[in-house]
C-alpha positions as CSV (number, residue, x, y, z in Angstrom):
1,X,13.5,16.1,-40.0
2,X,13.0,14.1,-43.3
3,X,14.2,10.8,-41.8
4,X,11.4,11.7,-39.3
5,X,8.8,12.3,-41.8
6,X,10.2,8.6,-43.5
7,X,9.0,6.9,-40.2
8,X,6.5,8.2,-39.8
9,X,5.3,7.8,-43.6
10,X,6.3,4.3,-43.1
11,X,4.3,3.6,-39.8
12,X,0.9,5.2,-41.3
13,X,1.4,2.9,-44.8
14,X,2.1,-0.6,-43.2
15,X,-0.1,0.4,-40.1
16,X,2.4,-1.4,-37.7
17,X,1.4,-1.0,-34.3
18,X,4.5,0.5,-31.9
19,X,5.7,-1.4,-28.8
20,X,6.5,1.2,-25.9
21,X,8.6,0.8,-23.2
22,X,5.8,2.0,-19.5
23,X,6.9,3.1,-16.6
24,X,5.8,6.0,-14.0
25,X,8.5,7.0,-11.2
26,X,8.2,10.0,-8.7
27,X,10.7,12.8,-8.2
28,X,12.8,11.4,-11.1
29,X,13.2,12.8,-14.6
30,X,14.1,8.8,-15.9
31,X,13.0,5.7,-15.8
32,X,14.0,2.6,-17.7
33,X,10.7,0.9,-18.4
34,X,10.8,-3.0,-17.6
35,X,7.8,-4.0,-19.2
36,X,6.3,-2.7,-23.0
37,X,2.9,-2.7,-24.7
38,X,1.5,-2.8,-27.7
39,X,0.1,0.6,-28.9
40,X,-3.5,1.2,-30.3
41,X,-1.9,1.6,-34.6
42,X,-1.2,5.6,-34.6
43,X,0.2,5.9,-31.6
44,X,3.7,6.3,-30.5
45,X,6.3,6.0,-27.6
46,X,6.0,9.1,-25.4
47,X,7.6,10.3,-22.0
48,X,6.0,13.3,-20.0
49,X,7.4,14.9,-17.6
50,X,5.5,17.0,-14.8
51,X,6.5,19.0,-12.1
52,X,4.7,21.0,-9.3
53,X,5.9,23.8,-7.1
54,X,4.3,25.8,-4.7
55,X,6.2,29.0,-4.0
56,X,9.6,28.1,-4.8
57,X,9.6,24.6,-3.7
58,X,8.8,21.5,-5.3
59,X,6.3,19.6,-4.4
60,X,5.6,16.8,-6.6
61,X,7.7,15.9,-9.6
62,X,6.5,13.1,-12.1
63,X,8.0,10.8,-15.2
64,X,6.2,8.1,-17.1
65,X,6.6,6.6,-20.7
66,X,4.0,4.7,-22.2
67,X,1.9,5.6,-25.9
68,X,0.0,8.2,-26.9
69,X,-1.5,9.9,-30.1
70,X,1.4,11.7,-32.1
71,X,-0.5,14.8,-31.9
72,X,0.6,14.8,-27.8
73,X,4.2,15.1,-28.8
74,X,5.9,18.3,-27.9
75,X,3.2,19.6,-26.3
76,X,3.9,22.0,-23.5
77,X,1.7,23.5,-21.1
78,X,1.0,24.4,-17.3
79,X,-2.3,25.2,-14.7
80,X,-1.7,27.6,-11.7
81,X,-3.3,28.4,-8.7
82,X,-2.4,31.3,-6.0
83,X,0.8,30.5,-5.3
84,X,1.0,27.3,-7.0
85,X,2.2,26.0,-10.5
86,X,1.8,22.7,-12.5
87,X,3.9,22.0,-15.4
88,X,4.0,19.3,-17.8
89,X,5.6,18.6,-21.3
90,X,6.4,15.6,-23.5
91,X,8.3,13.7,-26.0
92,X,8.6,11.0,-28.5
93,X,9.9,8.5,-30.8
94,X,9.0,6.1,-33.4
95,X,10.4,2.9,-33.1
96,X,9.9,-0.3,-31.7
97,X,10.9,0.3,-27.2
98,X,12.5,3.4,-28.0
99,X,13.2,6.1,-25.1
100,X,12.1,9.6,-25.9
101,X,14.1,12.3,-23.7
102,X,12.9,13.8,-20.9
103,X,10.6,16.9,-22.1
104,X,11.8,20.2,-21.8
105,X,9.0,21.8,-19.4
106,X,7.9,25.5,-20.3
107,X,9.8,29.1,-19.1
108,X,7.4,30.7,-16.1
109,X,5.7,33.7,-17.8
110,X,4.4,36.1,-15.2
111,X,2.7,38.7,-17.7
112,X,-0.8,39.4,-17.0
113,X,-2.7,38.3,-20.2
114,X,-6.4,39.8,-19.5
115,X,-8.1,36.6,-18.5
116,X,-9.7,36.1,-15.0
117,X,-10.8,32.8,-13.6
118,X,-12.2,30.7,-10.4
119,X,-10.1,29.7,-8.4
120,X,-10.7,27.1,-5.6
121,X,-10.1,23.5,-4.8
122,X,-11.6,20.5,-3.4
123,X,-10.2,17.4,-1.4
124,X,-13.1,15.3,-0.9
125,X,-15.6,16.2,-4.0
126,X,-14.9,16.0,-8.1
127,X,-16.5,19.8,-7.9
128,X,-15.3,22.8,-6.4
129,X,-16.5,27.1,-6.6
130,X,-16.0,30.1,-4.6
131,X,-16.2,33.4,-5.2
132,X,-11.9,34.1,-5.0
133,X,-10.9,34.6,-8.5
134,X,-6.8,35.3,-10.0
135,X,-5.5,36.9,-12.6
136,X,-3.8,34.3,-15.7
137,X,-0.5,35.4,-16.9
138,X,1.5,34.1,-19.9
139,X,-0.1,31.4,-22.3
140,X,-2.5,30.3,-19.8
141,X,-5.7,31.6,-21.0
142,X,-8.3,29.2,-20.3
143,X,-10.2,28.7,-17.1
144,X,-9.8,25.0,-16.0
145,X,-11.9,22.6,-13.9
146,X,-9.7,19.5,-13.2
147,X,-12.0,16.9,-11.4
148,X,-10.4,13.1,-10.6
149,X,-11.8,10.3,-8.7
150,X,-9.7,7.7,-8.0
151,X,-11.0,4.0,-7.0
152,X,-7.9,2.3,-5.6
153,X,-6.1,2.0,-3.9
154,X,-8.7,4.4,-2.0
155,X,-11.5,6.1,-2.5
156,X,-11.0,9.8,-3.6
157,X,-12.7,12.4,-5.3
158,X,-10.5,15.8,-6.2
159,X,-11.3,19.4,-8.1
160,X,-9.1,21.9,-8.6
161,X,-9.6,25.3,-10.3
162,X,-7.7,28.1,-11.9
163,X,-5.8,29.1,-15.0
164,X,-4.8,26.8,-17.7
165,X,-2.8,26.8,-20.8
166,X,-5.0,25.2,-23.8
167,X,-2.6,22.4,-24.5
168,X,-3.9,21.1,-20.6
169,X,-7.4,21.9,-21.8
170,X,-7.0,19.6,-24.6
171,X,-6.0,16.8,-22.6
172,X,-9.4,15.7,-21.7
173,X,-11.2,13.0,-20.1
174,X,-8.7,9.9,-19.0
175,X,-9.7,6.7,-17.8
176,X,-5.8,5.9,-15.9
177,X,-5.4,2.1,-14.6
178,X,-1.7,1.6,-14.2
179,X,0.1,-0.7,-11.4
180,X,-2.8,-0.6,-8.3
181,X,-3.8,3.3,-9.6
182,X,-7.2,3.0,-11.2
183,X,-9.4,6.9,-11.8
184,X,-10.8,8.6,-13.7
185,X,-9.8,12.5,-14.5
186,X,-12.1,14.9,-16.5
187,X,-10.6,18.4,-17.8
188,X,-12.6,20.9,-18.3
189,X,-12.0,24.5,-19.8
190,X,-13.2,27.4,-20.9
191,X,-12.6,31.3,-21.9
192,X,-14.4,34.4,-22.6
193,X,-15.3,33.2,-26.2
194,X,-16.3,30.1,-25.8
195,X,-18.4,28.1,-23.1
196,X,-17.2,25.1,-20.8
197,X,-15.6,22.0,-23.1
198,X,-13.8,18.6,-22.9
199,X,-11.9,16.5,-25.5
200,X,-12.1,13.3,-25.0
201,X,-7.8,11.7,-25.7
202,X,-6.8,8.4,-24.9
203,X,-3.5,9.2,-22.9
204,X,-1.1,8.5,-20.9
205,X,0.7,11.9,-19.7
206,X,-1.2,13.5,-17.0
207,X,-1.4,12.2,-13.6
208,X,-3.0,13.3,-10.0
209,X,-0.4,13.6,-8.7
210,X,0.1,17.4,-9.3
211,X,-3.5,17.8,-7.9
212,X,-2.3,15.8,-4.8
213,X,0.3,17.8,-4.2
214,X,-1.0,21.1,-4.6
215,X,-4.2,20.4,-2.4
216,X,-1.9,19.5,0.3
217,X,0.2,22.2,0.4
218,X,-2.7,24.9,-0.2
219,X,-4.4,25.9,2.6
C-alpha cells in the first residue's frame, strides 16, 4: 500500500502522463495489448472484465485494457434482467505499459433489497418501457436505462432496462471509437430518492456487448 501511495504521489507531482497498453478480445479473460497510448495526465492503465449469462450460460464474455480515471479502479458492479445478468469489474496499475490483472467480478446476491424497477428492452430504438417490472436483489439498487447507438460498422440503436448496481450508474455517458467500433452509450439511473441522472466519465470499460448478448438471447 505505501509504495502505491508513492506512485501515485509521484504521478500527481510531476504530472507525467501514463502510456497503456489497449486491447479488447471476446470470451477471453487476457490479452497482450500490441499497441499503447498516451493517457489524458490522471489517468491510469486499467483492464475490465465483463461477463454475461443468461440462466446459467454464458453468453458474452469481454476483456479490454486501455486508461481510465483512477477513481474506476476496483470498481465492481452488475445490471440484471429476468433471467439475465451482466457483470463487470476492473483493475489497475501505475506505470508506464503495465498489465493490471484480470478483475475479480462480484459474488451473485439473490436477496431481495426492496427496490422495484422497469424492466424491458429494445433492439432497434435507444428507448424502451413496458409495464413488466422485477424485483432488485443484492447491491443493485438503482433503476437503469442503458441506451447505445452504434454507427459502424452498422447502424444500431439499443435500450435495455432493469436493475443496476450504482457503480454501473456512475459509468455514464461514453463516446467508444475503438478498431471499426464507433457509438455512443448513455447510462441512466435512478432510485426512489432521487430522480433520473447521468455522469458524464471518460472511459474505457463498458462495452455493448453485454446489451448484445442479452437482447439476443431474451425473448
Amino acid at each position: 500500500m505505501l509504495s502505491l501511495l508513492c506512485v501515485l504521489s509521484a504521478l500527481t507531482a510531476t504530472g507525467h502522463a501514463l502510456t497503456c497498453k489497449v486491447c479488447m478480445v471476446s470470451y477471453s479473460t487476457y490479452c497482450n495489448g500490441d499497441t499503447s497510448m498516451v493517457c489524458p495526465k490522471g489517468q491510469v492503465c486499467v483492464s475490465a472484465y465483463t461477463l454475461t449469462t443468461m440462466g446459467h450460460s454464458k453468453v458474452s464474455e469481454e476483456f479490454s485494457r486501455g486508461c481510465a480515471p483512477k477513481d474506476q479502479c476496483n470498481t465492481p458492479g452488475s445490471i440484471s434482467i429476468p433471467g439475465g445478468k451482466i457483470k463487470r469489474n476492473t483493475s489497475c496499475c501505475f506505470t508506464d505499459n503495465c498489465y493490471p490483472p484480470t478483475p475479480t467480478l462480484p459474488e451473485d446476491n439473490f436477496e431481495p433489497n426492496g427496490v422495484t424497477c422497469a424492466t424491458c428492452a429494445s433492439s432497434y430504438s435507444d428507448w424502451c418501457y413496458n409495464d413488466k417490472t422485477m424485483r432488485c436483489t443484492g447491491d443493485e439498487n438503482m433503476c437503469i436505462l442503458e441506451s447505445s447507438h452504434q454507427y459502424e460498422p452498422i447502424d444500431q440503436m439499443l435500450a435495455l432496462r432493469g436493475c443496476a448496481t450504482r457503480s454501473i450508474c456512475d459509468i455514464g455517458t461514453q463516446e467508444i471509437s475503438y478498431g471499426h467500433i464507433n457509438m455512443t452509450m448513455k447510462i441512466k439511473c435512478s432510485s426512489a430518492s432521487s430522480p433520473l441522472y447521468s455522469h458524464l466519465v471518460l472511459s474505457f470499460t463498458f462495452t455493448v456487448a453485454g446489451i448484445l448478448a442479452v437482447l439476443s438471447s431474451w425473448g
